[in-house]
N, CA and C atoms of all chains as a GROMACS GRO file, in nm:
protein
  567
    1UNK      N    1  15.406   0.694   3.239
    1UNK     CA    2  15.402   0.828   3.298
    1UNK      C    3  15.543   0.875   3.327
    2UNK      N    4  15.550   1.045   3.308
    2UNK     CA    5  15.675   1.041   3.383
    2UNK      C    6  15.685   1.130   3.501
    3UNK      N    7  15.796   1.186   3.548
    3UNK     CA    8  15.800   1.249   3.635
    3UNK      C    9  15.827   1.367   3.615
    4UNK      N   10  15.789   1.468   3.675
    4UNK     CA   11  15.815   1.625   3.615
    4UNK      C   12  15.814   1.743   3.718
    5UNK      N   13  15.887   1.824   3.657
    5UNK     CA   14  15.907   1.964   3.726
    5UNK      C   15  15.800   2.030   3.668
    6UNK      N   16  15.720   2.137   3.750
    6UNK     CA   17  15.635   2.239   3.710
    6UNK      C   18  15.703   2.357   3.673
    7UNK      N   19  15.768   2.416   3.580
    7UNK     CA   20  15.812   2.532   3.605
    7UNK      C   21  15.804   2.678   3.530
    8UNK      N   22  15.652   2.659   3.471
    8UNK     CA   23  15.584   2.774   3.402
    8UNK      C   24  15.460   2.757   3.353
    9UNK      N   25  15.367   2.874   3.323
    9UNK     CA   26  15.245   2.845   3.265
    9UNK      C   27  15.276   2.905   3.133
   10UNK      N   28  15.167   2.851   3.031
   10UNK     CA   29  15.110   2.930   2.934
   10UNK      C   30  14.993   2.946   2.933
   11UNK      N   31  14.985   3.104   2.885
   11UNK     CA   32  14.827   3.158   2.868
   11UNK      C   33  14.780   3.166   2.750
   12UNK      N   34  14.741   3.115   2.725
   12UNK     CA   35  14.656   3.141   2.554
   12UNK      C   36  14.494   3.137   2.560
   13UNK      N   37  14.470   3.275   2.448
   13UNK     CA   38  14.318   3.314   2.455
   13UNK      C   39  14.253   3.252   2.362
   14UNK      N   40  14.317   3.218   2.203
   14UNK     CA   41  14.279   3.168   2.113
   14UNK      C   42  14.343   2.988   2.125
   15UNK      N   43  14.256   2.949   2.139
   15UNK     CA   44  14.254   2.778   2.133
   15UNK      C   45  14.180   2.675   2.057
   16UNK      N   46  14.206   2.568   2.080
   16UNK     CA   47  14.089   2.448   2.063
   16UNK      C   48  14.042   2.470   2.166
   17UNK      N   49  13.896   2.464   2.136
   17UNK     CA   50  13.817   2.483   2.266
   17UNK      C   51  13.828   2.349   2.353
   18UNK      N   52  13.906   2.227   2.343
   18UNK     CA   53  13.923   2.151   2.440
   18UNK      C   54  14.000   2.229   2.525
   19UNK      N   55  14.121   2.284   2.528
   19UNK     CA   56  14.197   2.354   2.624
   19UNK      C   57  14.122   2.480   2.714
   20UNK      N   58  13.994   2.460   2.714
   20UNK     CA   59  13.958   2.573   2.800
   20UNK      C   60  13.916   2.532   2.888
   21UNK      N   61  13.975   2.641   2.993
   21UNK     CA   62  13.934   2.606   3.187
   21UNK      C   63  14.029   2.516   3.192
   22UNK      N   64  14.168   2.449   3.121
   22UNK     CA   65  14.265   2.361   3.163
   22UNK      C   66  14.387   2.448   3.157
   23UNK      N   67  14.446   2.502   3.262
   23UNK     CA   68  14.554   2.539   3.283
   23UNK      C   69  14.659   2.460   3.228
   24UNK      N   70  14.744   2.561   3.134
   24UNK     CA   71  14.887   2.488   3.039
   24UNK      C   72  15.003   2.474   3.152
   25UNK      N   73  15.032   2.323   3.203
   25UNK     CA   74  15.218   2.374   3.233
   25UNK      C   75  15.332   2.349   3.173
   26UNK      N   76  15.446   2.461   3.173
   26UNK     CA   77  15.532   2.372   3.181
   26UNK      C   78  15.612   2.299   3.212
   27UNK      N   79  15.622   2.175   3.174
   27UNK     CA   80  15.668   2.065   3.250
   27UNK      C   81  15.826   1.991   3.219
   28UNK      N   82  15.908   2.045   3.336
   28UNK     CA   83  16.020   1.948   3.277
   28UNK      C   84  16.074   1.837   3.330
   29UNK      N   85  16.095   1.753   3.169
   29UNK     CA   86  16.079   1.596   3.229
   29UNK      C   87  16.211   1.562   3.323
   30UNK      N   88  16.220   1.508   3.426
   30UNK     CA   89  16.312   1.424   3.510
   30UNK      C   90  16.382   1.333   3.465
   31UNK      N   91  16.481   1.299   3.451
   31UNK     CA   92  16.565   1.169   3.387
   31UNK      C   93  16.550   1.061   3.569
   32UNK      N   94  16.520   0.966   3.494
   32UNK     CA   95  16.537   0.855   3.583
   32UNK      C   96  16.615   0.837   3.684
   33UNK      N   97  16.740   0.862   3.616
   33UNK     CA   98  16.885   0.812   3.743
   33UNK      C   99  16.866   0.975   3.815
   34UNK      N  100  16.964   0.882   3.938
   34UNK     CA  101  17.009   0.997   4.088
   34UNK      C  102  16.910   1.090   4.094
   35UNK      N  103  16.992   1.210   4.122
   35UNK     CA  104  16.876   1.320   4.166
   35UNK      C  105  16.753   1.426   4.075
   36UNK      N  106  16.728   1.503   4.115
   36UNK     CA  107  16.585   1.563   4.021
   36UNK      C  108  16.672   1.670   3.932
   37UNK      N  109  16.790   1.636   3.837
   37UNK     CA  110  16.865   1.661   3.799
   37UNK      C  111  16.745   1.709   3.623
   38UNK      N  112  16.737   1.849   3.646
   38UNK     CA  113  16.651   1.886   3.515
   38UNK      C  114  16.723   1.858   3.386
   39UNK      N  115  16.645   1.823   3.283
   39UNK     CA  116  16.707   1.790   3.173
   39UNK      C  117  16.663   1.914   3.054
   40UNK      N  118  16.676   1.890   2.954
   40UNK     CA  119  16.640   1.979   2.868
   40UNK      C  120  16.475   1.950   2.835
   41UNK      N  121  16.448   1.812   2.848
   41UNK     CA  122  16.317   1.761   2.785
   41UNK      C  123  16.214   1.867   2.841
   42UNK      N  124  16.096   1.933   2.737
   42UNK     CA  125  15.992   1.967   2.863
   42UNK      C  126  15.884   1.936   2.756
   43UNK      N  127  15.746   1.927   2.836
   43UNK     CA  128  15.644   1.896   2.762
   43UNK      C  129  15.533   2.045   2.804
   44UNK      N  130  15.424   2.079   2.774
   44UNK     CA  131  15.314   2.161   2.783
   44UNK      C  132  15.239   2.077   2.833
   45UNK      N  133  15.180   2.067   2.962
   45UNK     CA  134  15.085   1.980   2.974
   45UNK      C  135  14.958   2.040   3.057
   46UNK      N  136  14.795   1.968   3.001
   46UNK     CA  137  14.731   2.045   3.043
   46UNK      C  138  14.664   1.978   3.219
   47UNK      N  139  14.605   2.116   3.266
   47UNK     CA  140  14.692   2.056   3.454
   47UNK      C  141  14.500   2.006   3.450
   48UNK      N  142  14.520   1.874   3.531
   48UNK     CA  143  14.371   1.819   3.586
   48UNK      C  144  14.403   1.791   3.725
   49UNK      N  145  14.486   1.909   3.783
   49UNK     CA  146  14.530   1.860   3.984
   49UNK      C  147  14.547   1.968   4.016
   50UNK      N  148  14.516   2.098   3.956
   50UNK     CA  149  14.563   2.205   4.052
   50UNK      C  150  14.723   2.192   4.101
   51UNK      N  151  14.805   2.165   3.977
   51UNK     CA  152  14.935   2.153   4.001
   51UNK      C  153  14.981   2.351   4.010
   52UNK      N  154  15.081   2.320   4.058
   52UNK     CA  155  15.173   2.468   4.015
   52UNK      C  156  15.291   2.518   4.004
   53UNK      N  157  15.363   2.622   4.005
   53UNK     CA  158  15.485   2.610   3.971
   53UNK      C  159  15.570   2.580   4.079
   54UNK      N  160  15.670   2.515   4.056
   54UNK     CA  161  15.757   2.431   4.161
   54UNK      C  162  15.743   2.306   4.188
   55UNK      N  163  15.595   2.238   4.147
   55UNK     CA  164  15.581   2.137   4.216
   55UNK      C  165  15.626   1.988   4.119
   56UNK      N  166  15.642   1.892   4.163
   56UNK     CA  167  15.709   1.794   4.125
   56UNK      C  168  15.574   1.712   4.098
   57UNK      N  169  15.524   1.637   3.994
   57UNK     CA  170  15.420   1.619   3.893
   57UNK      C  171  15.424   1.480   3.854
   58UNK      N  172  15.343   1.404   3.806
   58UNK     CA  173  15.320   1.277   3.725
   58UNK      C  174  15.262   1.369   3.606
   59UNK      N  175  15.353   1.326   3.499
   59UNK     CA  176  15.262   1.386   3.397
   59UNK      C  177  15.245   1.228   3.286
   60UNK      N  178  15.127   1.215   3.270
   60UNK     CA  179  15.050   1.115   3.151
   60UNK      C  180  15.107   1.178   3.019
   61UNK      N  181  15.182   1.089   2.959
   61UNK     CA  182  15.161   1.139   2.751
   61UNK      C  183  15.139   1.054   2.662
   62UNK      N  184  15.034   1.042   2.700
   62UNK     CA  185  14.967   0.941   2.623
   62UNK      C  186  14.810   0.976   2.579
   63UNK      N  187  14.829   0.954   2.451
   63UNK     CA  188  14.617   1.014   2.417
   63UNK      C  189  14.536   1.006   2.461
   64UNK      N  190  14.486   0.847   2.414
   64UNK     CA  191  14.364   0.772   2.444
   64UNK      C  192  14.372   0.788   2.651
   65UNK      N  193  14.442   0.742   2.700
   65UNK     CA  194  14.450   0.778   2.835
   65UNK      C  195  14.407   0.954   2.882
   66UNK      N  196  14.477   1.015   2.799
   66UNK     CA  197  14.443   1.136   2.798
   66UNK      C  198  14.281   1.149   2.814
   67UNK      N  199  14.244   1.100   2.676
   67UNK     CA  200  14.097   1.167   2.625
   67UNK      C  201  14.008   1.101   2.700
   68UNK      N  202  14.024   0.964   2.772
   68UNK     CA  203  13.958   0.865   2.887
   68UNK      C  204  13.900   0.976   3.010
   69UNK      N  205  14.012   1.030   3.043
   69UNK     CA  206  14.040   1.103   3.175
   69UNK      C  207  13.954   1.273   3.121
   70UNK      N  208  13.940   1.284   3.001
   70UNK     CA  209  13.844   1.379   2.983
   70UNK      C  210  13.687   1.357   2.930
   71UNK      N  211  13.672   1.228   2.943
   71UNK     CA  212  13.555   1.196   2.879
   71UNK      C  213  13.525   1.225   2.734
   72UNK      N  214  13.603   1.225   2.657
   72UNK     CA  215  13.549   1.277   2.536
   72UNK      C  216  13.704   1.184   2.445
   73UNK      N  217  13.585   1.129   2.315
   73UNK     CA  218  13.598   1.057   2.198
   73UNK      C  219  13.774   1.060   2.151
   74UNK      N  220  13.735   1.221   2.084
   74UNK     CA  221  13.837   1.274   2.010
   74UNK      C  222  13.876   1.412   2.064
   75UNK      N  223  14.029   1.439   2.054
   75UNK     CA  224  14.080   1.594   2.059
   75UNK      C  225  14.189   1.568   2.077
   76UNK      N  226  14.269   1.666   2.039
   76UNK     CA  227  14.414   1.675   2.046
   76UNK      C  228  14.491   1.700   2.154
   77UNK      N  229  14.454   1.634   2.275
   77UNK     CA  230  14.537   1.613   2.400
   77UNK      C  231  14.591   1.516   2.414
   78UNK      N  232  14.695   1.509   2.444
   78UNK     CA  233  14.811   1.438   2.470
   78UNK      C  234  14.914   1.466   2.601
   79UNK      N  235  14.957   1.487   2.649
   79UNK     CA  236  15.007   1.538   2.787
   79UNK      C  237  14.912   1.609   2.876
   80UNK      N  238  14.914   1.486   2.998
   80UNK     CA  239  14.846   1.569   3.117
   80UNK      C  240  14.882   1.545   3.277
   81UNK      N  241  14.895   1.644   3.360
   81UNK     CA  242  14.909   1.641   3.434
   81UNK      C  243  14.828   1.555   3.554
   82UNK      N  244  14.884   1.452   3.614
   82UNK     CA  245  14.738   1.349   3.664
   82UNK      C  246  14.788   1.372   3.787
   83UNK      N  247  14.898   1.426   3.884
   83UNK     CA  248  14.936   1.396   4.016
   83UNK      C  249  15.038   1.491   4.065
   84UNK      N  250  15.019   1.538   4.206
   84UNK     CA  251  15.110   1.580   4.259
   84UNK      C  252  15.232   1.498   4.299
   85UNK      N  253  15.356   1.486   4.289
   85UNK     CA  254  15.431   1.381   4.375
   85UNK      C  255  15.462   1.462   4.543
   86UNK      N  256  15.441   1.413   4.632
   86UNK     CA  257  15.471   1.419   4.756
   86UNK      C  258  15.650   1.379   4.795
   87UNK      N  259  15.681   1.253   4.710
   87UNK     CA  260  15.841   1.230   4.742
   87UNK      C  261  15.816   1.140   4.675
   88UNK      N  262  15.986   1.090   4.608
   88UNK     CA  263  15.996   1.000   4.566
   88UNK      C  264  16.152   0.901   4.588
   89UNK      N  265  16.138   0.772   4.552
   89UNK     CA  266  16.262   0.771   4.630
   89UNK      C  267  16.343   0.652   4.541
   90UNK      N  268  16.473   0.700   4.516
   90UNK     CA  269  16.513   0.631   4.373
   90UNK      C  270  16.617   0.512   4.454
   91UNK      N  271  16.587   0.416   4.444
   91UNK     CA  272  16.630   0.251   4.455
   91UNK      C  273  16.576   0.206   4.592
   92UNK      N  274  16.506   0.270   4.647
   92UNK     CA  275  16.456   0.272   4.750
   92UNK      C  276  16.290   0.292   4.816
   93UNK      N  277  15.272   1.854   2.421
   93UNK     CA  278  15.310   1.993   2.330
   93UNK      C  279  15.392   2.072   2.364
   94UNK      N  280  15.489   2.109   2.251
   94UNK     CA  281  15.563   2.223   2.224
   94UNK      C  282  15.557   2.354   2.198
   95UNK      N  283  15.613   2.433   2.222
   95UNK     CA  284  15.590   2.554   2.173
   95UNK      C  285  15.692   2.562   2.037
   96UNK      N  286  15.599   2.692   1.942
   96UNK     CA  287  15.704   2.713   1.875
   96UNK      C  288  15.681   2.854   1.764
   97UNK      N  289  15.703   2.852   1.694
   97UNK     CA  290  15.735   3.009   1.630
   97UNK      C  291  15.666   2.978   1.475
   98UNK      N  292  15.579   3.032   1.430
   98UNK     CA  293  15.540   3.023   1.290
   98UNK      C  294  15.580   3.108   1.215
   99UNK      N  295  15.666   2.981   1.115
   99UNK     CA  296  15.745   3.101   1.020
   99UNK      C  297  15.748   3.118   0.873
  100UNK      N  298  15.625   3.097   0.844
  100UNK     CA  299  15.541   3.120   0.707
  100UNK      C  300  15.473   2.981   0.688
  101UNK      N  301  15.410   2.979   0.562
  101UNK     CA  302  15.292   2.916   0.516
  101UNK      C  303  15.316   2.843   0.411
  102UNK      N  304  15.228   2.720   0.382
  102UNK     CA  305  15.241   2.633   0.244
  102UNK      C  306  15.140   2.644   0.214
  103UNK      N  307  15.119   2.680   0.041
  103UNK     CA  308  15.008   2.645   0.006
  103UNK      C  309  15.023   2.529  -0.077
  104UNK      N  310  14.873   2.460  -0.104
  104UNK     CA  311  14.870   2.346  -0.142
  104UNK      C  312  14.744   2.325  -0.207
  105UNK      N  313  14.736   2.284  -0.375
  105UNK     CA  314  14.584   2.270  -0.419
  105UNK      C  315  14.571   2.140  -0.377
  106UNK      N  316  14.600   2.086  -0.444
  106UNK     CA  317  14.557   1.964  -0.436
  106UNK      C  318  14.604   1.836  -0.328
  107UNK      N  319  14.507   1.847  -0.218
  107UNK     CA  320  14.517   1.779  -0.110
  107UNK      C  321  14.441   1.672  -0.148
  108UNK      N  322  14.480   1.557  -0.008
  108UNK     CA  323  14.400   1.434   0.045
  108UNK      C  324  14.268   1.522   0.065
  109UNK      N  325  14.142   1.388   0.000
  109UNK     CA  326  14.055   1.427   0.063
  109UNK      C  327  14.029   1.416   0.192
  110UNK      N  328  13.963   1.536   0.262
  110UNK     CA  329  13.947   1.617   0.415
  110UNK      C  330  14.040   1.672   0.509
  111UNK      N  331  14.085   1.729   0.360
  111UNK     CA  332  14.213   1.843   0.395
  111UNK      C  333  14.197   1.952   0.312
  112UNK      N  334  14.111   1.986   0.274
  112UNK     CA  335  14.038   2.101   0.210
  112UNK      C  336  13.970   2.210   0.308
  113UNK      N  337  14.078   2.315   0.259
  113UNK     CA  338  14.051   2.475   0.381
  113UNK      C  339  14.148   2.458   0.483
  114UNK      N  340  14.210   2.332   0.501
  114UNK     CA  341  14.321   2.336   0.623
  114UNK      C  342  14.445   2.456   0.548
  115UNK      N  343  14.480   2.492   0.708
  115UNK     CA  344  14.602   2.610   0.641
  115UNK      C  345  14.723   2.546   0.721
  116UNK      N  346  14.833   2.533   0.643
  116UNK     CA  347  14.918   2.469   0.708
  116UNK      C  348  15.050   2.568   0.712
  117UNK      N  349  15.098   2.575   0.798
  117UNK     CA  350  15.209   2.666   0.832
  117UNK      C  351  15.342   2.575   0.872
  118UNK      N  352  15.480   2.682   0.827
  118UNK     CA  353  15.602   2.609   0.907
  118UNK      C  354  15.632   2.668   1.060
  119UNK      N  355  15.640   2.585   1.135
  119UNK     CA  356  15.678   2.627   1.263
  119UNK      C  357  15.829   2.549   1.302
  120UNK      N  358  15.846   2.668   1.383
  120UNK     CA  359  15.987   2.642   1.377
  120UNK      C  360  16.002   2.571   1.593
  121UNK      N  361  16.014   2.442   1.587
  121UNK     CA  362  16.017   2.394   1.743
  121UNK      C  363  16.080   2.464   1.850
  122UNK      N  364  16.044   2.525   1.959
  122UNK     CA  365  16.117   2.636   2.036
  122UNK      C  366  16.141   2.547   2.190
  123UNK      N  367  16.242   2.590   2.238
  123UNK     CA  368  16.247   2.543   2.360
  123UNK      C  369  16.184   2.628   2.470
  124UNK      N  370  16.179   2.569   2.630
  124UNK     CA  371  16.116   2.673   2.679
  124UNK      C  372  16.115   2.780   2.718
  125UNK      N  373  16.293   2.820   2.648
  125UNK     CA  374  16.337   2.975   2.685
  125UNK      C  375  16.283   3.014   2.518
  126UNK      N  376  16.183   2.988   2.435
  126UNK     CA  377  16.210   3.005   2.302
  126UNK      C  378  16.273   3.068   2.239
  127UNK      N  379  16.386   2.955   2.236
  127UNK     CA  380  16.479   2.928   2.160
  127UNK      C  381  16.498   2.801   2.062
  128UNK      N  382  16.497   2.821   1.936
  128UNK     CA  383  16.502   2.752   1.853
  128UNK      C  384  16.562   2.644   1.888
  129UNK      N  385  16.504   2.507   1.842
  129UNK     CA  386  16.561   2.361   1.902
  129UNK      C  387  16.516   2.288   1.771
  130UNK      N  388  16.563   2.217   1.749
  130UNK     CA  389  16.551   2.116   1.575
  130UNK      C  390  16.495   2.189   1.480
  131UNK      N  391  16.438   2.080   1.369
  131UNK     CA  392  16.412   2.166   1.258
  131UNK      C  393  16.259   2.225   1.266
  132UNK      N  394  16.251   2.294   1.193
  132UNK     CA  395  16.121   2.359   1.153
  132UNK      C  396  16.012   2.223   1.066
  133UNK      N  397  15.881   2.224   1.135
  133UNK     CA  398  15.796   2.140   1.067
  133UNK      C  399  15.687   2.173   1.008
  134UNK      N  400  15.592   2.137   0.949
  134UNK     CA  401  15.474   2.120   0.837
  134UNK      C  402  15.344   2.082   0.957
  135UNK      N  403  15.294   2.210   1.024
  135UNK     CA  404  15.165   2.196   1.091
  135UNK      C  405  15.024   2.233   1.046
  136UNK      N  406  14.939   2.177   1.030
  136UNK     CA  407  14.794   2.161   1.013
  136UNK      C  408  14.752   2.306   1.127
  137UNK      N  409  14.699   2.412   1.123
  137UNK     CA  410  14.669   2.524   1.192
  137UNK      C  411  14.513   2.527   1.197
  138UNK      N  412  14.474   2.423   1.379
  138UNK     CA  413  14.360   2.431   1.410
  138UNK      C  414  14.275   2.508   1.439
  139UNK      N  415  14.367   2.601   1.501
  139UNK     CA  416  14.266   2.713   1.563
  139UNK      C  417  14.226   2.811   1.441
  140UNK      N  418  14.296   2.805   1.311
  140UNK     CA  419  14.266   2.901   1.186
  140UNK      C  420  14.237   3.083   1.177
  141UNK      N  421  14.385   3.082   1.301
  141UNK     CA  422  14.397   3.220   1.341
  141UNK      C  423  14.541   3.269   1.341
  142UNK      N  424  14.614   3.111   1.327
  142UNK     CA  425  14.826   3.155   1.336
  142UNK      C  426  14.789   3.223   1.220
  143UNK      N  427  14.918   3.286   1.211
  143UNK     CA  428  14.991   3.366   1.139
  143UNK      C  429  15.160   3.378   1.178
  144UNK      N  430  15.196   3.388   1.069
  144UNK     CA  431  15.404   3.435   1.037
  144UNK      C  432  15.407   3.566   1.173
  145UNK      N  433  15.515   3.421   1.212
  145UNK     CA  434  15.562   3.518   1.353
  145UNK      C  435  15.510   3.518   1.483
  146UNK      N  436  15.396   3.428   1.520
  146UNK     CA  437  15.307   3.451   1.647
  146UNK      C  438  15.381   3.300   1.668
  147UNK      N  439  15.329   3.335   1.817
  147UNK     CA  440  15.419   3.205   1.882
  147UNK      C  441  15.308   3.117   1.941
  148UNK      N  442  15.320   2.998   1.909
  148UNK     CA  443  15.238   2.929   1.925
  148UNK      C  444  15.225   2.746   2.023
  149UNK      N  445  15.166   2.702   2.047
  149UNK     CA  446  15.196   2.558   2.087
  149UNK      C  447  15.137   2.451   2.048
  150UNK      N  448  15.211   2.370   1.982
  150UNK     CA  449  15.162   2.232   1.870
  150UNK      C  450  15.134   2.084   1.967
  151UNK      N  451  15.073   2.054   1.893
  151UNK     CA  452  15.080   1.905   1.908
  151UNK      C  453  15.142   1.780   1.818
  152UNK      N  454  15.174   1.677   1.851
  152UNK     CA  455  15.251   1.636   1.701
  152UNK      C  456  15.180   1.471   1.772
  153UNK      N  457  15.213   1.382   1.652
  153UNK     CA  458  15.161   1.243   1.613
  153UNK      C  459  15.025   1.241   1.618
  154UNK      N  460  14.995   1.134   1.652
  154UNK     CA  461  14.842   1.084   1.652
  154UNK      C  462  14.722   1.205   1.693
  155UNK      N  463  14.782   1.257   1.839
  155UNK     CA  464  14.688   1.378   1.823
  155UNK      C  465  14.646   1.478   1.764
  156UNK      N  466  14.738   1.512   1.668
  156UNK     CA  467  14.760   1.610   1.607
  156UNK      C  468  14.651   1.589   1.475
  157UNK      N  469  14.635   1.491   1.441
  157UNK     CA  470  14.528   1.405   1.371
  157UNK      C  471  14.408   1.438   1.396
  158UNK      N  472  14.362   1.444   1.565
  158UNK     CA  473  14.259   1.488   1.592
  158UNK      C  474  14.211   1.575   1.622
  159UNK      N  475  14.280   1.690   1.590
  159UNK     CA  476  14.290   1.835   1.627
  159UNK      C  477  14.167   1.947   1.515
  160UNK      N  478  14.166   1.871   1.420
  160UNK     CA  479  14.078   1.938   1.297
  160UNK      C  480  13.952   1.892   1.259
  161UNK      N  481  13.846   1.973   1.178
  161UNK     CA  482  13.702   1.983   1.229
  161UNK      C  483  13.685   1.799   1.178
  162UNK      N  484  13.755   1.775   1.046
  162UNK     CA  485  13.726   1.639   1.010
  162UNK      C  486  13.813   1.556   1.090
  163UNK      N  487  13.764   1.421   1.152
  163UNK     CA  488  13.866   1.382   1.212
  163UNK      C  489  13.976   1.254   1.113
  164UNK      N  490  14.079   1.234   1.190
  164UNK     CA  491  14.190   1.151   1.137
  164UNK      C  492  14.213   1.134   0.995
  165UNK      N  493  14.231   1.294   0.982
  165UNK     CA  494  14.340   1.326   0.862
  165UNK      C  495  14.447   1.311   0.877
  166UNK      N  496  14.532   1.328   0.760
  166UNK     CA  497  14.657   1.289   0.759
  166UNK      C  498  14.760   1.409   0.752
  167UNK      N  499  14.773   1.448   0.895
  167UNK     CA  500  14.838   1.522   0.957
  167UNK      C  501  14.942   1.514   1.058
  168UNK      N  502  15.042   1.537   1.075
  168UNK     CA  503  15.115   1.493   1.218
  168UNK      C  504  15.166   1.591   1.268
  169UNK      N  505  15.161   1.701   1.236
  169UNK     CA  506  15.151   1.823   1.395
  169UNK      C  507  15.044   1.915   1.368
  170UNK      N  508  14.974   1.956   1.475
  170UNK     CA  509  14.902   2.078   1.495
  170UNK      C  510  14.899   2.209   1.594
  171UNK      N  511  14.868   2.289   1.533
  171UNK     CA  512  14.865   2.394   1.576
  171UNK      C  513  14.724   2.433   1.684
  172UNK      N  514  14.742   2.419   1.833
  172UNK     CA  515  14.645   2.430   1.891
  172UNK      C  516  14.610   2.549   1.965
  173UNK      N  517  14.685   2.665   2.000
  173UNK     CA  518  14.691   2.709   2.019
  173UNK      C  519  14.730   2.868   1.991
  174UNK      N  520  14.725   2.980   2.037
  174UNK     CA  521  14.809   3.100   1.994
  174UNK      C  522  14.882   3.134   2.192
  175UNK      N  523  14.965   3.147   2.182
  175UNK     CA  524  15.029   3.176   2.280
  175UNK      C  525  15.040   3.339   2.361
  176UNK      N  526  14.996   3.421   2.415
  176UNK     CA  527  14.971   3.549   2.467
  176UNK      C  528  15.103   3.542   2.583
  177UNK      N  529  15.128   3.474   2.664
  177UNK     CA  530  15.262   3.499   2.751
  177UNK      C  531  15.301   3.366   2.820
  178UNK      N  532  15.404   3.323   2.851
  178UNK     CA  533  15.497   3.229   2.879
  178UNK      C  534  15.554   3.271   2.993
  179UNK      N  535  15.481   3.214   3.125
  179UNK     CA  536  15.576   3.267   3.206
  179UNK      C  537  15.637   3.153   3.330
  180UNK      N  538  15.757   3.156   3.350
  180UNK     CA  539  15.843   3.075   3.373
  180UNK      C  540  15.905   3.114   3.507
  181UNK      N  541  15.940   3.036   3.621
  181UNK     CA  542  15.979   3.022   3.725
  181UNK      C  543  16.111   3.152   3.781
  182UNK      N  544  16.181   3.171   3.705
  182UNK     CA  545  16.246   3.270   3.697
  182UNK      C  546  16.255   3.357   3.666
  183UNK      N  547  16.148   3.408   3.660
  183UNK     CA  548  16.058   3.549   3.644
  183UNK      C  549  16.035   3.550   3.478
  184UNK      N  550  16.098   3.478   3.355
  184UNK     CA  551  16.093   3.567   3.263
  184UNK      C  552  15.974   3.529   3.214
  185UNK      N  553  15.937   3.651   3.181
  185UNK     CA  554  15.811   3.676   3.073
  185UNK      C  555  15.828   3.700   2.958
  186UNK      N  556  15.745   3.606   2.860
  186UNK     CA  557  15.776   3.609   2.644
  186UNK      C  558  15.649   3.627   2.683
  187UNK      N  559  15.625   3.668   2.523
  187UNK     CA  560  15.507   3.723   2.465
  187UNK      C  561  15.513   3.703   2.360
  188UNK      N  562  15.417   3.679   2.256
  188UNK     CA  563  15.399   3.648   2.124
  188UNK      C  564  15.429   3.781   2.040
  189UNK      N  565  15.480   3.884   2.093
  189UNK     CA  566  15.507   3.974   2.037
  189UNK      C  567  15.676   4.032   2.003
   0.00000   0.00000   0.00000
């Protein structure tokens, strides 16, 4: 998992109908060291926490974990939002 | 998934079998100010509604596989989406237009 910034949605009308009723964010990934120092990385991920913008995120990118957490076989999800972070605290 | 920009089409007769009727488009990888970021790739178009120029958001590897009506073809990005607005923490608003 990694850690992530919330810091936009996407709206789209035409989809895979897996993406419906799952709010898109976007998510940018955190680099490990020191502070919540944004990087360029970001992913689209679809939100299962009522995440929103600003908030600091666990995001899952991984499939099969993905498609576990939606009950279903097959579909093309891959990034998802599984957690709010409350704080986190680096070497400490 | 990424967002990114579709910027024309391949055609192709003769595919793998259960890749027949797939429409595959080049999309070009956008960052989240979309703005162009690496190269342009070869996506499988699930939703079978992109078109040159609409902005869109892919999926790539394994999922991307499972994105189409047959499953685990041999595909490695898809097109899951059509994108209507992008809106981002600092007010700006894109649009597929």
């Amino acid at each position: 998992m990694k850690v992530a910034t919330v810091v936009g949605t996407v709206v789209s009308t035409i989809n895979h109908p897996l993406f419906d009723g799952h709010r898109l964010l976007i998510c940018d990934i955190e680099t490990p060291e020191g502070s919540l120092a944004r990087t360029d990385a970001y992913t689209i991920a679809a939100d299962l926490v009522d995440a929103g913008v600003g908030d600091t995120v666990l995001v899952l990118d991984e499939g099969s974990s993905a498609r576990q957490l939606l009950d279903i076989e097959t579909g093309p999800i891959r990034a998802v939002v599984v957690g709010i972070v409350d704080a986190w605290y680096d070497g400490g | 998934m990424q967002l990114g920009r579709v910027m024309g089409s391949v055609v192709a007769t003769e595919k793998v079998v259960g890749l027949e009727g797939v429409k595959f488009l080049i999309v070009q990888p956008l960052d989240k100010h979309e703005v162009p970021r690496g190269r342009p790739v070869i996506a499988a178009d699930a939703v079978a509604m992109a078109g040159p120029g609409e902005l869109v958001y892919f999926v790539a590897s394994r999922e991307a596989a499972e994105a189409l009506e047959r499953r685990f073809v041999p595909v490695d990005h898809a097109i899951c989406g059509i994108v209507d607005d992008v809106h981002l923490d600092d007010g700006t608003v894109g649009d597929s237009t």
